[in-house]
mmCIF file of the C-alpha atoms, coordinates in Angstrom:
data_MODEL
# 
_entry.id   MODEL 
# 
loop_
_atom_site.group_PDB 
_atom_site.id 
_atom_site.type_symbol 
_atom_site.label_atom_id 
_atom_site.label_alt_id 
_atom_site.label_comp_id 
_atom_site.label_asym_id 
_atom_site.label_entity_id 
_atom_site.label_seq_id 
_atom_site.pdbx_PDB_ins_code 
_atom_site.Cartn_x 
_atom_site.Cartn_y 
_atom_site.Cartn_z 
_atom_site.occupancy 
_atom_site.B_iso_or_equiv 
_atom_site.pdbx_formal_charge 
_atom_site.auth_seq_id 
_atom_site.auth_comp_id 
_atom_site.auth_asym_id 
_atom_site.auth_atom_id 
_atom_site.pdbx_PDB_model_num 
ATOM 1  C CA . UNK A 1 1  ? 0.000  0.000   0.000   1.00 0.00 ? 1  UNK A CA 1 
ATOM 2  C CA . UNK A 1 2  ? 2.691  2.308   0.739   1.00 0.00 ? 2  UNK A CA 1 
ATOM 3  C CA . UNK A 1 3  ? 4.343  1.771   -3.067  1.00 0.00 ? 3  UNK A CA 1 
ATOM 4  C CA . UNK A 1 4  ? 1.292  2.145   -4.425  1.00 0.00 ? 4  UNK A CA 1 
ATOM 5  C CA . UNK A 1 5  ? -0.033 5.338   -2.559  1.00 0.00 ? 5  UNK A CA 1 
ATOM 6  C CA . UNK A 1 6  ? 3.319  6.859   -3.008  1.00 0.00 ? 6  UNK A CA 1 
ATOM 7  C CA . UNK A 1 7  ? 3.359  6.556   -6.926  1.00 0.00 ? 7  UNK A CA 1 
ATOM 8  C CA . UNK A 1 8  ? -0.074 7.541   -6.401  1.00 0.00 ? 8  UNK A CA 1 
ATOM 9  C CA . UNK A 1 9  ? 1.217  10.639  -4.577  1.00 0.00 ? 9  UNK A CA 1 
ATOM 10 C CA . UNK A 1 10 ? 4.133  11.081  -7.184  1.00 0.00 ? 10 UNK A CA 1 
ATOM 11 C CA . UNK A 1 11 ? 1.988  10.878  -10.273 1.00 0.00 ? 11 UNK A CA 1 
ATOM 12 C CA . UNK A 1 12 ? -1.039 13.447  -9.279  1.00 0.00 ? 12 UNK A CA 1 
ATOM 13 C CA . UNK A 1 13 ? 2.209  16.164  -7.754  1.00 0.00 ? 13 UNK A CA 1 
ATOM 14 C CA . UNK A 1 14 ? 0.699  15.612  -4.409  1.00 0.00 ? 14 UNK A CA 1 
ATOM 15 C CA . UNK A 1 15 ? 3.260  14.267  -2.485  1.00 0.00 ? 15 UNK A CA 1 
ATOM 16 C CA . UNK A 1 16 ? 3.715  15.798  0.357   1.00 0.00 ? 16 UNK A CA 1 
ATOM 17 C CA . UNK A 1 17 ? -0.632 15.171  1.041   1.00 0.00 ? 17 UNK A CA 1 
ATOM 18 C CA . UNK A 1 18 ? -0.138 11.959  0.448   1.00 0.00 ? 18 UNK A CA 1 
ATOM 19 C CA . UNK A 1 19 ? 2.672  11.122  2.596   1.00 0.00 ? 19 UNK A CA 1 
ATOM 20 C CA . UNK A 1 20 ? 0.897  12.654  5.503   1.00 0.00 ? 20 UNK A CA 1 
ATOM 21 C CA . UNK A 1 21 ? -2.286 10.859  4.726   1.00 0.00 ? 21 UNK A CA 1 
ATOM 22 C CA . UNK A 1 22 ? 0.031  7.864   5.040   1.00 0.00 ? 22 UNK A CA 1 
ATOM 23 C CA . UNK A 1 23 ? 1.597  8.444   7.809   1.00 0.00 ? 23 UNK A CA 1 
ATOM 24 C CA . UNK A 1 24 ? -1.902 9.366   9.709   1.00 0.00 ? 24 UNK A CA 1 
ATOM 25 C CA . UNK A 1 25 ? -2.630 5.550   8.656   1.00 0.00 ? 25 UNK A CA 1 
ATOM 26 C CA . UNK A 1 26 ? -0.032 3.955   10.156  1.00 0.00 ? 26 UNK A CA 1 
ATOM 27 C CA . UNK A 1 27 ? 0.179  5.906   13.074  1.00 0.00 ? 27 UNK A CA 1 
ATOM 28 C CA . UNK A 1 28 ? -3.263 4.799   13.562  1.00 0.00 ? 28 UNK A CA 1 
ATOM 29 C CA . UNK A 1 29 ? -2.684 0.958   13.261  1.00 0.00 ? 29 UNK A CA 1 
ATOM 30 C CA . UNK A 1 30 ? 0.275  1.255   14.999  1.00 0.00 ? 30 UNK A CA 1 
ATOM 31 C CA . UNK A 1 31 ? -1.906 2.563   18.078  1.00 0.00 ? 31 UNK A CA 1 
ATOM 32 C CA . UNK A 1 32 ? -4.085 0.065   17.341  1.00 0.00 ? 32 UNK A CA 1 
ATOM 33 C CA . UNK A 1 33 ? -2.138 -2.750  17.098  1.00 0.00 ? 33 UNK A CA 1 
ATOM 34 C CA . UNK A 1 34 ? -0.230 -1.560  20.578  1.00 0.00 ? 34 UNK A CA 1 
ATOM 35 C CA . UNK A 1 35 ? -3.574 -1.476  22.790  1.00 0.00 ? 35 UNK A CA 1 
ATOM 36 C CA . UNK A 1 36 ? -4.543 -4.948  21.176  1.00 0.00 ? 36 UNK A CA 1 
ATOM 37 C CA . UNK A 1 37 ? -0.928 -6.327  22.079  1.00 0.00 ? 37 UNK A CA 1 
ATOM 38 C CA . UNK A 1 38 ? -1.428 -4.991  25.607  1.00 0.00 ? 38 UNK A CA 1 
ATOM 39 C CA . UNK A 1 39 ? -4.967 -6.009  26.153  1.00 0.00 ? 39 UNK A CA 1 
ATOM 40 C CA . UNK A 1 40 ? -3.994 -9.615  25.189  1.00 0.00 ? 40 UNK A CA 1 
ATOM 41 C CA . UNK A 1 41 ? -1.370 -9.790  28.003  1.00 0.00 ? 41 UNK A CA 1 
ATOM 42 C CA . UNK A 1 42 ? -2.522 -7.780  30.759  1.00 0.00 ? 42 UNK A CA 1 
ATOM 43 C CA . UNK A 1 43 ? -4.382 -11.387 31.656  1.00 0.00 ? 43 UNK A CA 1 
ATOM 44 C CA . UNK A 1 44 ? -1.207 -13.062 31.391  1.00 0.00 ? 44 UNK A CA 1 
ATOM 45 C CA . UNK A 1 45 ? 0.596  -10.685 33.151  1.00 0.00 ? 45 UNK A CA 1 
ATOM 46 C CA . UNK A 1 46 ? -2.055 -10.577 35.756  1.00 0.00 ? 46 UNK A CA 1 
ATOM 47 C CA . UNK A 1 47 ? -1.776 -14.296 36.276  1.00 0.00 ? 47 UNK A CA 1 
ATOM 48 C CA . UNK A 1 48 ? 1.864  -14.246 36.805  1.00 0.00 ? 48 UNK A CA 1 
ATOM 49 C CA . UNK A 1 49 ? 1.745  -11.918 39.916  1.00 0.00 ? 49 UNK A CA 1 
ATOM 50 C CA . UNK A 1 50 ? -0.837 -13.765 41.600  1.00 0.00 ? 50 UNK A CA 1 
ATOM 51 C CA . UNK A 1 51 ? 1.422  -17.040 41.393  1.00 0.00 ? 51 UNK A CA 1 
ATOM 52 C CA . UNK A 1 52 ? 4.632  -14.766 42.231  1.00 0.00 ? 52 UNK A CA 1 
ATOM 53 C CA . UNK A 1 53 ? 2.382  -13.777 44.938  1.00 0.00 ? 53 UNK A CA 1 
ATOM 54 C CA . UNK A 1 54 ? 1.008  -17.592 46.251  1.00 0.00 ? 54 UNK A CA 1 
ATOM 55 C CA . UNK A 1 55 ? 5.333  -18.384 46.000  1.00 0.00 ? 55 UNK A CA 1 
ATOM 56 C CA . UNK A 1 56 ? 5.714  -15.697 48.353  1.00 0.00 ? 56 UNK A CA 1 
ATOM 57 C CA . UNK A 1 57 ? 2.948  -15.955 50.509  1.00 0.00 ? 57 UNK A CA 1 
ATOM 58 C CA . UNK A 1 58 ? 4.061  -19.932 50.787  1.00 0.00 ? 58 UNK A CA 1 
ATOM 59 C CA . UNK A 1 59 ? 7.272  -19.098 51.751  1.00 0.00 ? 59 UNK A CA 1 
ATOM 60 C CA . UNK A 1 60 ? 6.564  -16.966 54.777  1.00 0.00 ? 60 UNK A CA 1 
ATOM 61 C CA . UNK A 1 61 ? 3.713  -19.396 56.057  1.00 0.00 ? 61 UNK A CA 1 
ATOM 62 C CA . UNK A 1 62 ? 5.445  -22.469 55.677  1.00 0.00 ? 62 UNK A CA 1 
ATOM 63 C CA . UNK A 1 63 ? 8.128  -22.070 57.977  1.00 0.00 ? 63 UNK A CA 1 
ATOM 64 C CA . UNK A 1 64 ? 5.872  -20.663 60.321  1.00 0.00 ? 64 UNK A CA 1 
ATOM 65 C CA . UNK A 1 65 ? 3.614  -23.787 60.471  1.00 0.00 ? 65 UNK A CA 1 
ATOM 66 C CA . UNK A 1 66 ? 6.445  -25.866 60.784  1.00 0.00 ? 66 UNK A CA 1 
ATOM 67 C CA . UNK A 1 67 ? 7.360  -24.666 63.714  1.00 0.00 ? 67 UNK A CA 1 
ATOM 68 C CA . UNK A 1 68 ? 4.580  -23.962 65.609  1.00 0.00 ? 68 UNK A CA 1 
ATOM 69 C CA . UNK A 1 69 ? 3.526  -27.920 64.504  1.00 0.00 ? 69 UNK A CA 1 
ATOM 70 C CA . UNK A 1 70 ? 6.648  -28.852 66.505  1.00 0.00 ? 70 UNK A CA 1 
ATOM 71 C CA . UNK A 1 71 ? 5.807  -27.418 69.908  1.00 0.00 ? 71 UNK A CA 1 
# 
C-alpha cells in the first residue's frame, strides 16, 4: 500500500498530502495494534503476579507452620 499510494502521490504532484495521509494511517494501526498487544497480556501478566504472589505468601507461612507444629 505504501508503493502504491506513493506513486499515487508522485503521479497526481501531491506528495507531500499523500505522505501525511500515510503516515496518519499507520500511526493509527500502529496505536491500534499496541492497545490490542497490551490487552492480550494484561491477563497473562495478571496471572503471573498472583502465582509470584502464592510463591511468596508460601514461603513466609510455611516455615511458620512448621514450627509452631513442633511445639
Amino acid at each position: 500500500m505504501l508503493v502504491q499510494m506513493t506513486a499515487v502521490g508522485e503521479a497526481t504532484g501531491a506528495m507531500e498530502s499523500t505522505l501525511q495521509v500515510l503516515a496518519a494511517y499507520y500511526d493509527n494501526e500502529t496505536d491500534l495494534k499496541t492497545k490490542r498487544a497490551i490487552a492480550l497480556l494484561e491477563p497473562s501478566i495478571i496471572v503471573i503476579l498472583a502465582v509470584l504472589v502464592v510463591l511468596i505468601l508460601f514461603a513466609v507461612y510455611l516455615p511458620m507452620f512448621s514450627m509452631y507444629g513442633n511445639m
